[in-house]
Residue, then its C-alpha position, 0 to 999 in steps of 0.5 A: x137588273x137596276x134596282x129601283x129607287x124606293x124615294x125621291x130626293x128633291x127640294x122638298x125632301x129638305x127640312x128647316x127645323x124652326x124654332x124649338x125642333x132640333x132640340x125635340x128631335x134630337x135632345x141629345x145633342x143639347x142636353x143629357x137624356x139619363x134623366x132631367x138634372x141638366x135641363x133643370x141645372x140650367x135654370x139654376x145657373x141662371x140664378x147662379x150667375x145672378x149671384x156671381x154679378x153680385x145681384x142675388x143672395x139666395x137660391x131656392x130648389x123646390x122639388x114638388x109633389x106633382x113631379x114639377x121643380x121650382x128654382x127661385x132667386x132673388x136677382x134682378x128679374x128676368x127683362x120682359x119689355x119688347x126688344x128692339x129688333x125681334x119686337x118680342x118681350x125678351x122673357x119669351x125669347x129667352x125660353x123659346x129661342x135657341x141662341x138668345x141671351x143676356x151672357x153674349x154681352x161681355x163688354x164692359x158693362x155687360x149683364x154678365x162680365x162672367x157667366x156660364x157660357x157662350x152657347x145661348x141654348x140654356x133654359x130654351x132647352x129647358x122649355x123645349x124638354x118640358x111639358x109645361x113651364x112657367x116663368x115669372x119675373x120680379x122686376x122694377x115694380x111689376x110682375x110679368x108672368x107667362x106659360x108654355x107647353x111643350x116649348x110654345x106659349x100658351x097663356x102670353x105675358x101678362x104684368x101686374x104691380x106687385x103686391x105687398x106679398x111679391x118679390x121686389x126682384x128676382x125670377x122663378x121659373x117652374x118645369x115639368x120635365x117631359x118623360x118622353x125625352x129621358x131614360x128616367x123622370x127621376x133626379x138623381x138626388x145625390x147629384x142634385x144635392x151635390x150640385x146645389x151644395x158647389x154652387x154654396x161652396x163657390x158662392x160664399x155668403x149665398x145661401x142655397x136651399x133644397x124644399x122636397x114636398x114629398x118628403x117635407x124635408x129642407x136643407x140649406x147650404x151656405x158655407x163662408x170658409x169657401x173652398x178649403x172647408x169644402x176639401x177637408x170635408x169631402x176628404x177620406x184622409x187626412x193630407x200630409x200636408x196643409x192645405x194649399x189655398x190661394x186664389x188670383x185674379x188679373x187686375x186692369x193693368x194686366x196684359x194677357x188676360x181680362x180684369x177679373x179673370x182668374x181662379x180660387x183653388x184649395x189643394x190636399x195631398x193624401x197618402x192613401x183614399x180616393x182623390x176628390x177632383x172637382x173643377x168649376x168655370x163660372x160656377x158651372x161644374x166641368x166634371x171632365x175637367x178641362x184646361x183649367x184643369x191642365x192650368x193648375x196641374x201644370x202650376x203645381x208640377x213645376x213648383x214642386x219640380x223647381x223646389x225639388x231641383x233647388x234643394x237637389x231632392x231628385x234621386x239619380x234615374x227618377x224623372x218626374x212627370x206632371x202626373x207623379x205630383x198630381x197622383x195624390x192630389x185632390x184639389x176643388x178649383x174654381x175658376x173664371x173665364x170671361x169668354x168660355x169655350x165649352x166642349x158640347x152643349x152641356x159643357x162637361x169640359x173648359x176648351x178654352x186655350x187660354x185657361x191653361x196660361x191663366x191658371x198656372x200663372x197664379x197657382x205656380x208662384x203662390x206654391x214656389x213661395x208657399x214651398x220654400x217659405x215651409x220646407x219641412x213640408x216641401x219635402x214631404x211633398x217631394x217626397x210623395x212625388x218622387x215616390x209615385x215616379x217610382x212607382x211609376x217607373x218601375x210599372x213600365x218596366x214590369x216583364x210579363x211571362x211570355x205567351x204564344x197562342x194565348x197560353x203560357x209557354x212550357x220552357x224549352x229546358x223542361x223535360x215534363x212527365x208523361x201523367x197529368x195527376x198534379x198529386x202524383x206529379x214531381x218536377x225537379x229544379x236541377x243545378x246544371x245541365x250535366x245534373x239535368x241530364x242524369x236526372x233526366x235519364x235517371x228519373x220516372x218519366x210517368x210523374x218526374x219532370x226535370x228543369x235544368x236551372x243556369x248557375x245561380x239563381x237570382x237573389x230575388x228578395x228585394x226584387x219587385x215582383x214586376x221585374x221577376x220574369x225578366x230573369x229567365x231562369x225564374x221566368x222558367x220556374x214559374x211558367x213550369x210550376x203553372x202558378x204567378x208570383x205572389x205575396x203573403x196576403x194574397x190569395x194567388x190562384x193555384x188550380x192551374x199548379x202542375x206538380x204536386x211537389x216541386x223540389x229543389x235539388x243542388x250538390x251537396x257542397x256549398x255552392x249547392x247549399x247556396x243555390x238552395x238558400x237562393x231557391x229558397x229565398x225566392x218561393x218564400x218571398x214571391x211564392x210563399x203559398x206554395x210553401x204554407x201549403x206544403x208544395x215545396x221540397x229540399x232533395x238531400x243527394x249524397x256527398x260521399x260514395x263508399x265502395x266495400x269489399x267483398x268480405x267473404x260470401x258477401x259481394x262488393x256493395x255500395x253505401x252513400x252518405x249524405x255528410x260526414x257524420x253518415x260516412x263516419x257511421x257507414x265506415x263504423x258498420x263496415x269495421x263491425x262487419x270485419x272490413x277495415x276502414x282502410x280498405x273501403x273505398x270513399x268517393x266525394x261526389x263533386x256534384x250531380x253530375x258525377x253520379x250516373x242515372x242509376x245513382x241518382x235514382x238510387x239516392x235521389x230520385x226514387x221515392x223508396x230511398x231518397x230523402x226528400x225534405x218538406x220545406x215549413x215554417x214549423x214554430x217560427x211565425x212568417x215575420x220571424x223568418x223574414x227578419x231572419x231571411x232579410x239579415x242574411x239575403x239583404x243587399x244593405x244587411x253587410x253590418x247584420x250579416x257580420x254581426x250574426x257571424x261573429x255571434x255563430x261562426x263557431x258553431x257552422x261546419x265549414x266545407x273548404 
């Protein structure tokens, strides 16, 4: 069965929207709908742009009590004679008509050389947006007033002379933001205030002012240090360097781009706090940036690559990237464009191609002759650069634990126990497989688990903690034990820990002994928690077997001693029992995996008889110990390592 259409669609489902009607039904697509800073923002680039002609000195935001603001300057006044085609006063078709104004003009002689746009919808937004609007113009002796409402006129032009109380010249214009169209009737104040203060800061000698009726409260910017003074007071750190300014704009004889057209910058670099990024095209801030943007970070990035190439600063298998010198840079950069081209009605970002070119050419060599004309600080400045590239490198390469079905996977050599009680719970890290396989058969399946380890462990004390997992044998470590690596200010979560005791357990000779000091460098470097709260242990296994006689009614026995000092008492024993040291037998263990099960239970693995050894810090504070570790564990510490020997060489028991 056909479904039955529910409309027609013919000729006159065709709508022409005339007039003010797009911007009403979709408000959207021409301005911000959060709240009215925009539309209000565009009658004060009006005003702006008369400051950057060099027309106007003072801008004046009054903030009224009935919910209206007023922005006032003292520029050349809106024209409110007739046009020549349209026959209209131009100060009515500046407000009512979507593309009309003075700003396409951009011939030599124009009304604007530079001004904040090519769109044409500005202050007619505005007007389409309010409730009511009135605007009036000080000009060539006479006054010209008109008002709107809801974007059409309702009380037309009327001139007047001026008064001894008027203006020479200048506009004002007054709106009532309709509520209707925002989320918010409310201004954000910080922002407006933000805004207000730029436009001081790039228009030095201009003054700006902010009047709040409400609040009876008044503020007045005028800055005459310009861009730099405006960094250093948004900075939360100081720079590491002084502050790089410059400023370059293209004269007549220039080929590739308009005489004027250019950009004033003020750079900081900073160790640490968060960037301060703000960039302006004709006084219009563009706070998504844009290809002025990219034009001064890629100025900056190939002054500082070319001054690190000349001085060969570059460390072997560093690249570095525009995004390694701009990493801590913050920077205020205003440029000007004489044809900008603006991504969205509200021209949040400069598309304008050429501005790339523009930039880069004045910022590139004013920062090559400002780096090598101050070398000291060159290197300071390549020396952050490389140091984010590092950074940079070596968080692309971090190894992260491998996951299937969204968990992390148990490794395959792990042998796990049968209960889930994490208190009760032992897992034994074992040197070999041979090892591993005594203590497998060996061990108390209910609460021991076992974890064959591969040789020798990594030296992992000066391995950054990105890098860990791409060693398989830590990786397994860390997957077992259910915690991620951490440092010693951290706070790692350890609910997901396993076992209550994960202990290290390696022959007694002094391969063992070095396979623990590398365990041991590895959980007080990268899991340091588990150690201050008492998770990691040292299992102490025999080195000699003795095998007594039957002496008598007592049978053969079997003694095991965990060094020499232990054998020479056992044997003592024995002598005092009547048996001849001579006649027990003594076996040393070559390592784990000579002992059967049985042994290994007997000596290491059983709770009863085992010994089994907390790892603490006891007495000594954490950086002792890491100075301690970092002498004896560091890759350049040969000189320190020598030295500690030649200093106690004479009291270590060598095991040859």
């Amino acid at each position: 069965m056909a479904l039955k259409p529910t409309t027609d669609y013919s000729e006159g489902s065709i709508r022409v929207l005339k007039g003010l009607e797009p911007v009403k039904q979709r408000p959207g697509m021409y301005t911000r709908t959060d709240n009215p800073l925009h539309i209000i923002q565009e009658v004060l680039d009006n005003a702006a742009d008369e400051a950057l002609a060099g027309h106007g000195k003072k801008i004046k935001v009054t903030l009224h009590s009935d919910g209206s603001v007023s922005v006032e300057d003292d520029g050349r006044g809106i024209p409110f004679g007739l046009h020549p085609e349209e026959k209209a006063p131009v100060i009515e078709l500046v407000f009512t008509r979507l593309h009309a104004g003075g700003k396409f003009d951009k011939g030599k002689g124009g009304a604007y050389s530079f001004s904040g746009g090519l769109h044409g919808v500005g202050v007619s937004v505005t007007n389409a947006l309010g409730k009511r609007l009135e605007a009036t113009s000080y000009r060539e002796g006479q006054v010209a007033h008109l008002v709107f409402e809801g974007g059409d006129v309702t009380e037309p032009l009327v001139t007047r002379p001026a008064g001894e109380g008027d203006r020479k010249q200048g506009t004002t214009v007054r709106v009532w933001p309709d509520a209707k169209y925002f989320e918010s009737a409310a201004l954000p104040m910080g922002e407006l205030t933000h805004l207000l203060r730029s436009k001081a800061v790039l228009m030095p000698g201009v003054s700006v002012s902010l009047i709040n009726e409400k609040t009876r409260d008044t503020q007045t910017w005028q800055y005459k240090g310009g861009l730099s003074d405006y960094l250093m007071q948004t900075l939360s750190a100081d720079p590491v360097i002084p502050l790089f300014e410059g400023e370059g704009f293209a004269d007549g004889a220039n080929d590739s781009f308009a005489e004027g057209e250019g950009a004033a910058w003020a750079v900081a670099f900073t160790e640490d706090g968060a960037p301060v990024r703000e960039s302006y095209v004709n006084l219009i801030p563009t706070s998504a940036g844009g290809t002025h943007d990219s034009g001064l970070r890629d100025g900056l990035f190939n002054a500082v690559k070319s001054f690190i190439e000349l001085h060969s600063l570059l460390p072997k298998g560093v690249k570095l990237l525009p995004e390694d010198v701009f990493a801590r840079a913050s920077y205020v950069l205003s440029a000007k464009v004489l044809d900008p081209q603006f991504q969205g009605q509200i021209k949040e970002r400069l598309n304008s191609r050429d501005a790339v070119r523009l930039v880069s050419s004045f910022v590139r060599p004013t920062l090559e002759l400002w780096l090598n004309q101050h070398v000291e600080y060159g290197k300071k400045l390549a020396e952050l650069a490389i140091k984010a590239a590092q950074t940079r490198q070596r968080a692309g390469q971090k190894v992260e634990k491998r996951k299937g079905s969204g968990v992390a996977v148990l490794p395959g050599k792990l042998t796990d126990c049968e209960s889930r009680d994490t208190g009760h719970n032992e897992v034994f890290l074992v040197e070999g497989d041979s090892a591993g396989g005594s203590a497998k058969m060996g061990r108390d399946k209910e609460c021991q688990a076992v974890l064959p380890l591969r040789g020798k462990v990594l030296n992992t004390w000066e391995v950054e903690r990105d890098r860990l997992f791409a060693n398989t044998e830590i990786h397994d470590i860390a997957v077992a034990i259910g915690v991620d690596p951490h440092g010693p200010n951290d706070t790692p979560d350890l609910s997901g820990l396993r076992y209550g005791k994960v202990c290290i357990l390696s022959d007694a000779d002094v391969d063992g002994s070095h396979i623990q000091v590398l365990l041991l460098t590895l959980f007080f470097r990268h899991f340091p928690k588990l150690i201050e709260t008492g998770h990691v242990y040292v299992a102490k296994p025999p080195l000699f077997r003795v095998d007594v006689p039957a002496r008598g009614k007592k049978p053969a026995s079997k003694a095991y001693a965990l060094d020499e000092g232990e054998l020479t008492a056992i044997l003592d024993k024995c002598a005092k029992d009547g048996v001849a040291k001579e006649r027990c037998q003594i076996s040393r263990f070559k390592g784990l995996g000579e002992m059967n099960a049985e042994q290994l239970w007997d000596t290491t693995l059983n709770p009863d008889t085992r010994r089994l050894l907390p790892v603490e810090l006891g007495a000594v504070d954490f950086a002792q110990t890491e100075a301690l570790i970092t002498k004896l564990m560091g890759k350049g510490e040969a000189q320190s390592r020598r030295e500690l020997m030649e200093l106690h060489g004479d009291s270590v028991e060598i095991d040859v």
